[in-house]
MARLOGU-361830 format. One record per residue (C-alpha): residue number from 1; residue in three letters; x, y, z. Coordinates in Angstrom, 3 decimals. Layout:
N
R     k     r          x          y          z
R   NUM   Ala          X          Y          Z
...
This chain:
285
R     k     r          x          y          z
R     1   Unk    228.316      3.204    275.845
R     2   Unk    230.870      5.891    275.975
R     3   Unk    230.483      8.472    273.117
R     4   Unk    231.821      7.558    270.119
R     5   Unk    234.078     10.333    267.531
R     6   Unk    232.488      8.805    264.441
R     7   Unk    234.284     11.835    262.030
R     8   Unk    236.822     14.446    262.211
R     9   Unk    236.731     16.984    259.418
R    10   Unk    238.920     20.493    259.146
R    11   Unk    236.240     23.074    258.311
R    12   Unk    236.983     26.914    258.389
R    13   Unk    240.032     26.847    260.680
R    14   Unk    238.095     24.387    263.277
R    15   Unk    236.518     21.102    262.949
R    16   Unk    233.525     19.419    261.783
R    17   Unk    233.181     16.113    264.249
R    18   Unk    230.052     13.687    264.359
R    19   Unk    229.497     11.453    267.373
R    20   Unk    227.097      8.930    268.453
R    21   Unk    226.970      7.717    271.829
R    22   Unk    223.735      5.725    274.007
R    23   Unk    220.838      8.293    274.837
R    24   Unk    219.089      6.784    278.400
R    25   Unk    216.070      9.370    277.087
R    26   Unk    215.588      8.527    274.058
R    27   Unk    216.830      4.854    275.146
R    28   Unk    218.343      4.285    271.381
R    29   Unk    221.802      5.361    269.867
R    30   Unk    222.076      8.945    268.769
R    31   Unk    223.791     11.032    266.674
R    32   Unk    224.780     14.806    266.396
R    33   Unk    227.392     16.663    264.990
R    34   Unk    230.012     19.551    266.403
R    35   Unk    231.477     22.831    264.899
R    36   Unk    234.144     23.492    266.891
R    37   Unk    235.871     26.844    265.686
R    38   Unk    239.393     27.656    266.249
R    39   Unk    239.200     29.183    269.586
R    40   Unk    238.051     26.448    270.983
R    41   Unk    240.652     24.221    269.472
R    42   Unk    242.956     26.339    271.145
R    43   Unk    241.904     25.441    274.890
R    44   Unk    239.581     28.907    274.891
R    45   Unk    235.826     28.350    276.167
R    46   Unk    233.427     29.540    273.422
R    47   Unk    229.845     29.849    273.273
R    48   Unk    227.884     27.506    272.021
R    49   Unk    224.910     27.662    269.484
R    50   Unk    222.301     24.764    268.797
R    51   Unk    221.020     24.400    265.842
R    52   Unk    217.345     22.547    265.082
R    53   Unk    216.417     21.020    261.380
R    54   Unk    213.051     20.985    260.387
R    55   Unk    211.164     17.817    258.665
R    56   Unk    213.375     15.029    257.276
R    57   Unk    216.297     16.405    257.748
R    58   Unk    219.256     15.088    259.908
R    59   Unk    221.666     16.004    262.089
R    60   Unk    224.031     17.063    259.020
R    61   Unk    221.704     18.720    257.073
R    62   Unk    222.013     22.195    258.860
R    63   Unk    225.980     22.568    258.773
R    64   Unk    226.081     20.892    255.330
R    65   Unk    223.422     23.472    253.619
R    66   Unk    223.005     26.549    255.416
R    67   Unk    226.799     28.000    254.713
R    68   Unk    226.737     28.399    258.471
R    69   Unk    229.912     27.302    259.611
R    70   Unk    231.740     30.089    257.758
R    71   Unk    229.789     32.621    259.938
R    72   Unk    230.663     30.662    263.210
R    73   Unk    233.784     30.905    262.309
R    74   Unk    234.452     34.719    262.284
R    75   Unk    232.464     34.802    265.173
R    76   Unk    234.115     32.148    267.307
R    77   Unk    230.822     30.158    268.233
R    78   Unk    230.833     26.115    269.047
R    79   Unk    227.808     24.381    266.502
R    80   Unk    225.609     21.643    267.934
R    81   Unk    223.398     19.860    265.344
R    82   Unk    220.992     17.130    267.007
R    83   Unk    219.432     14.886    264.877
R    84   Unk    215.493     15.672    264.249
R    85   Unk    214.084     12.480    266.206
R    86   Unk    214.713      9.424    267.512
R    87   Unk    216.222      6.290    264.908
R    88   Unk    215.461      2.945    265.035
R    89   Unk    212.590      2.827    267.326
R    90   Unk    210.511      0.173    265.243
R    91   Unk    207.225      1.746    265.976
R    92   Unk    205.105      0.506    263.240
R    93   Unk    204.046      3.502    260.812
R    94   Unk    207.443      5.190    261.668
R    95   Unk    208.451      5.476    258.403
R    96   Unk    205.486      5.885    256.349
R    97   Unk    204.356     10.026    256.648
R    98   Unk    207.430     12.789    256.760
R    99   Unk    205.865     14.546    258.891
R   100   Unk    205.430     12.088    261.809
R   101   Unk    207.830      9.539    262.932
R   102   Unk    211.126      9.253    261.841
R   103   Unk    212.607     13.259    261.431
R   104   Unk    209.595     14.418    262.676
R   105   Unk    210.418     14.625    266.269
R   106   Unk    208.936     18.214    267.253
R   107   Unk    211.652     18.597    269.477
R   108   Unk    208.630     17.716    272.471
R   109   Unk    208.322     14.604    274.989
R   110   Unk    206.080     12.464    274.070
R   111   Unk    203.003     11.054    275.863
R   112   Unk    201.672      8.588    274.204
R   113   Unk    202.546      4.636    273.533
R   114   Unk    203.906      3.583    271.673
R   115   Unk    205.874      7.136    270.937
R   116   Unk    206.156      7.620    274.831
R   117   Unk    208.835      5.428    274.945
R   118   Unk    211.882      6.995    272.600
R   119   Unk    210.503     10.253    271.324
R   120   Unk    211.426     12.483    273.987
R   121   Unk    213.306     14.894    272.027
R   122   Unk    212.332     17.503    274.407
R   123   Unk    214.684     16.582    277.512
R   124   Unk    216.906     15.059    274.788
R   125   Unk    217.823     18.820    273.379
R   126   Unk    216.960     20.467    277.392
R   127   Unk    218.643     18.087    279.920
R   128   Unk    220.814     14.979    278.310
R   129   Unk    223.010     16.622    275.324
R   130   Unk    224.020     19.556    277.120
R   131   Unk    225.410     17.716    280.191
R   132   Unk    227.109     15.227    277.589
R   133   Unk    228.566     18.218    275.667
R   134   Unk    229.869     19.593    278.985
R   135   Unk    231.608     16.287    279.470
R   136   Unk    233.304     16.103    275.986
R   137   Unk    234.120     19.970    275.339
R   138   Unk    235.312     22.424    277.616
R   139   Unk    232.236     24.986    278.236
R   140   Unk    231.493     27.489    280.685
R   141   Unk    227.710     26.027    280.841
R   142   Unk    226.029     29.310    280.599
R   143   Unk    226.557     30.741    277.245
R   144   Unk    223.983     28.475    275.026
R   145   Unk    221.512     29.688    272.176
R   146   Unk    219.285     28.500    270.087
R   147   Unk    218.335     28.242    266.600
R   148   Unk    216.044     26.566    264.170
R   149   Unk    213.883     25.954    260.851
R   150   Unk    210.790     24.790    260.076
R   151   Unk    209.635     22.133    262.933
R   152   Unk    213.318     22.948    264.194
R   153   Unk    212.188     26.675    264.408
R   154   Unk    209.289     25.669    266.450
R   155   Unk    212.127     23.487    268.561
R   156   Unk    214.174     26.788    268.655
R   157   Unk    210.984     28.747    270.220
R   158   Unk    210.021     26.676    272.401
R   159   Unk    213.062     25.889    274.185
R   160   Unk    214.050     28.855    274.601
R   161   Unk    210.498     30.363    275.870
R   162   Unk    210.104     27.388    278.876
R   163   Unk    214.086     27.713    279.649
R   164   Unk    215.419     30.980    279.337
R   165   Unk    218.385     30.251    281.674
R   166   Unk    219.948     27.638    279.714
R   167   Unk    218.950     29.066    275.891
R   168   Unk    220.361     32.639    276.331
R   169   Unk    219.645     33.791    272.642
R   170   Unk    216.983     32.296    270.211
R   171   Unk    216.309     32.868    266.515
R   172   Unk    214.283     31.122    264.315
R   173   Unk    213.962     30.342    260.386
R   174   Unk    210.232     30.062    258.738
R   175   Unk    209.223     28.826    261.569
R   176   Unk    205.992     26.539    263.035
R   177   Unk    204.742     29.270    265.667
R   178   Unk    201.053     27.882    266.649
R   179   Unk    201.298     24.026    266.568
R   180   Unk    198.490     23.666    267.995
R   181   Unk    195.978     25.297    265.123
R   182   Unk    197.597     24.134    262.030
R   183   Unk    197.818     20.537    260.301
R   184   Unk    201.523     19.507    260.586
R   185   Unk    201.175     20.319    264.445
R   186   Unk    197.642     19.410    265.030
R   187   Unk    198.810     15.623    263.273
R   188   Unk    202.511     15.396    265.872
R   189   Unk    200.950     16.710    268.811
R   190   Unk    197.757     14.459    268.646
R   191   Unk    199.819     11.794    268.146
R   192   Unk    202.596     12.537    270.592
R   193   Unk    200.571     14.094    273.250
R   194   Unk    197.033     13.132    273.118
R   195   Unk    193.798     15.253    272.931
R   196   Unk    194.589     17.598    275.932
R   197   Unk    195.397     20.832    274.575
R   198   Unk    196.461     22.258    277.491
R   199   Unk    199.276     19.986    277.000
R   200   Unk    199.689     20.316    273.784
R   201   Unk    200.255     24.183    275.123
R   202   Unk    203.159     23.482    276.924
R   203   Unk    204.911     23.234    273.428
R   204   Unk    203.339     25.922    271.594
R   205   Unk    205.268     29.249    271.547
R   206   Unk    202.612     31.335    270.885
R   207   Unk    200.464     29.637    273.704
R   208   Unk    203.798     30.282    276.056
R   209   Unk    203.620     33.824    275.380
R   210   Unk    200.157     34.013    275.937
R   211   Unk    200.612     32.590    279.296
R   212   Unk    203.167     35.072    280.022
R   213   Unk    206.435     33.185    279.472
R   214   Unk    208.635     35.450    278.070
R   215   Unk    211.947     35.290    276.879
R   216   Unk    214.622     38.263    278.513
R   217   Unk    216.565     38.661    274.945
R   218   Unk    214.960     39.467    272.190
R   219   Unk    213.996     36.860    269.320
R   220   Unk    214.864     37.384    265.799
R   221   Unk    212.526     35.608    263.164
R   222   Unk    212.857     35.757    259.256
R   223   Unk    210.107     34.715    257.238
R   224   Unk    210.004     34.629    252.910
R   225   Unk    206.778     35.637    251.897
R   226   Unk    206.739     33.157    248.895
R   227   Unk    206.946     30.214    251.030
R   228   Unk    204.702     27.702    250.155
R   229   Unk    203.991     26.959    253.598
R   230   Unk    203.537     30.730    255.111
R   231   Unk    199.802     30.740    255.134
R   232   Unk    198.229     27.271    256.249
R   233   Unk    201.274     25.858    258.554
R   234   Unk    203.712     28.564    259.727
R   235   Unk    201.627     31.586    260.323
R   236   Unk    204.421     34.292    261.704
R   237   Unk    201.327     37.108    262.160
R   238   Unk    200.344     34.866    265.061
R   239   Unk    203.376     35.353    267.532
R   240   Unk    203.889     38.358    266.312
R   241   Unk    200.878     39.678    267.934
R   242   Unk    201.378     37.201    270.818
R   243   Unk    204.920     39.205    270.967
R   244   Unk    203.410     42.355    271.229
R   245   Unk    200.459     41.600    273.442
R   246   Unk    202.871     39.720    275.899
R   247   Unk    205.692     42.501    276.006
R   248   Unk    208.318     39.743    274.910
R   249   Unk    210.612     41.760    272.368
R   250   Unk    210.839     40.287    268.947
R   251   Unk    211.815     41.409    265.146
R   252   Unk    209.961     39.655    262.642
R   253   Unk    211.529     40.186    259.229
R   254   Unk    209.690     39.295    255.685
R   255   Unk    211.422     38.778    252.623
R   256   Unk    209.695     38.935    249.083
R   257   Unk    210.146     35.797    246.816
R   258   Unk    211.984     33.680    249.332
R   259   Unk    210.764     30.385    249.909
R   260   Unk    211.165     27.485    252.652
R   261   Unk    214.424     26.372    251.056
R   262   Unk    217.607     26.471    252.046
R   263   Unk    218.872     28.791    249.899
R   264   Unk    216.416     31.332    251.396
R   265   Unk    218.351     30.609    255.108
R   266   Unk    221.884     31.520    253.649
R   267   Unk    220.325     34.783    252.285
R   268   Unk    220.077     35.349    255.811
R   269   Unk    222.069     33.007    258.182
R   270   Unk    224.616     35.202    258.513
R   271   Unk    222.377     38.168    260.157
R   272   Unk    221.371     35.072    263.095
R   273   Unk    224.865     34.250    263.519
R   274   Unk    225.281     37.665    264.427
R   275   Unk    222.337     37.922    266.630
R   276   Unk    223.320     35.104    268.295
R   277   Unk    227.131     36.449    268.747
R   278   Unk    226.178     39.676    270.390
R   279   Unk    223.925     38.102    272.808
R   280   Unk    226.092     35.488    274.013
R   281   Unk    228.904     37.234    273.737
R   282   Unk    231.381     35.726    271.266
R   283   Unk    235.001     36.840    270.228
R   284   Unk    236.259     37.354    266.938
R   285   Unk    238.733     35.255    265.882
């Protein structure tokens, strides 16, 4: 199935475009959606800046809430916007828990039926939509970050950790750190992976670090301390001492009386936008 222009929105001088086309990984349609600023409307190559949602979101929710796009757009940076899992895969108890199944992909392959089949979100985000961008956009193929928040934070990490040559910048939003050694991960990876935790390690950015794979750039992480999830399922203290005891550079911010929300990332999307810009290089408009 060629890829299909499903919407075509002016946004901030660029566009705003979702497409669906036939994923052979994930073996199901899939959707994401495009930022394209107006350099890159105008035939110049841009960089290009992923972005990863956290638990039942979509791939709108990040460009629609975040305030993003306006920052892009000064900064001349492509969006990409995956969706958080696989759709439609009729696995029975799919859609019954919201944080496994359907927009809870954890951004990982999965290993075990009946998930094995269409959750691999992991080469999805690594391998398939990159070369399919490169196909519908002009791109230089080296100039790709990362972001996310939440589970997409914990996407962001770990992507960029295992494959520092294509994910030149990360930055991550309240993110899951240690998967492996709290509940929301502990529930995805058993299910997903099985009982190996040396697997399970393979997605875990603070067991990466701890195994020595570090990152070149350095990783920018903001955390608000009133988030109802800081203590028992994101724990930041973690890879910040994995950061430190594994040389990989890394600023942790905290912000008092933020929470998980939303409004807590545009307090502070605009600083990652920058982050992002300076590494990989972006232009002014």
């Amino acid at each position: 199935m060629k890829p299909e222009k499903i919407t075509d929105q002016l946004c901030y001088g660029g566009s705003v475009t979702c497409w669906r086309h036939r994923s052979e990984v994930l073996g199901l349609d899939a959707q994401f959606s495009v930022f394209q600023p107006a350099q890159a409307l105008r035939g110049e190559v841009v960089p290009v800046l992923f972005l990863l949602a956290g638990l039942t979101c979509t791939h709108e929710t990040f460009l629609q809430k975040s305030t993003i796009i306006a920052h892009a757009a000064e900064h001349g940076l492509m969006l990409v916007a995956p969706d958080t899992s696989p759709r439609g895969a009729g696995i029975a108890g799919e859609e019954e828990s919201y944080d496994l199944g359907t927009g809870a992909g954890f951004y990982l392959d999965a290993l075990i039926a009946p998930w094995d089949r269409h959750y691999r979100m992991g080469s999805y985000i690594d391998s398939e939509l990159p070369a399919l961008l490169k196909r519908l956009f002009t791109l230089d193929g080296t100039s790709f970050g990362i972001m996310g928040h939440s589970m997409g934070g914990h996407g962001a990490l770990v992507h960029g950790l295992r494959n520092p040559d294509l994910w030149r910048s990360i930055s991550a939003l309240a993110p899951i750190v240690h998967p492996s050694v709290v509940p929301w991960g502990e529930k995805a990876f058993t299910a997903y992976l099985g009982s190996d935790r040396d697997i399970w390690a393979q997605w875990d950015a603070v067991s990466l670090l701890e195994a020595g794979r570090v990152h070149p750039a350095s990783i920018l992480i903001d955390q608000g301390v009133a988030d109802p999830f800081l203590a028992q399922e994101l724990r930041p203290d973690l890879i910040e001492n994995a950061a430190a005891a594994a040389g990989q550079p890394l600023t942790l911010r905290y912000h008092e009386g933020y929470d998980h929300s939303y409004w807590f990332i545009q307090t502070v999307i605009r600083d990652h936008v920058a982050h992002h810009a300076r590494l990989l290089g972006a232009s002014s408009r």
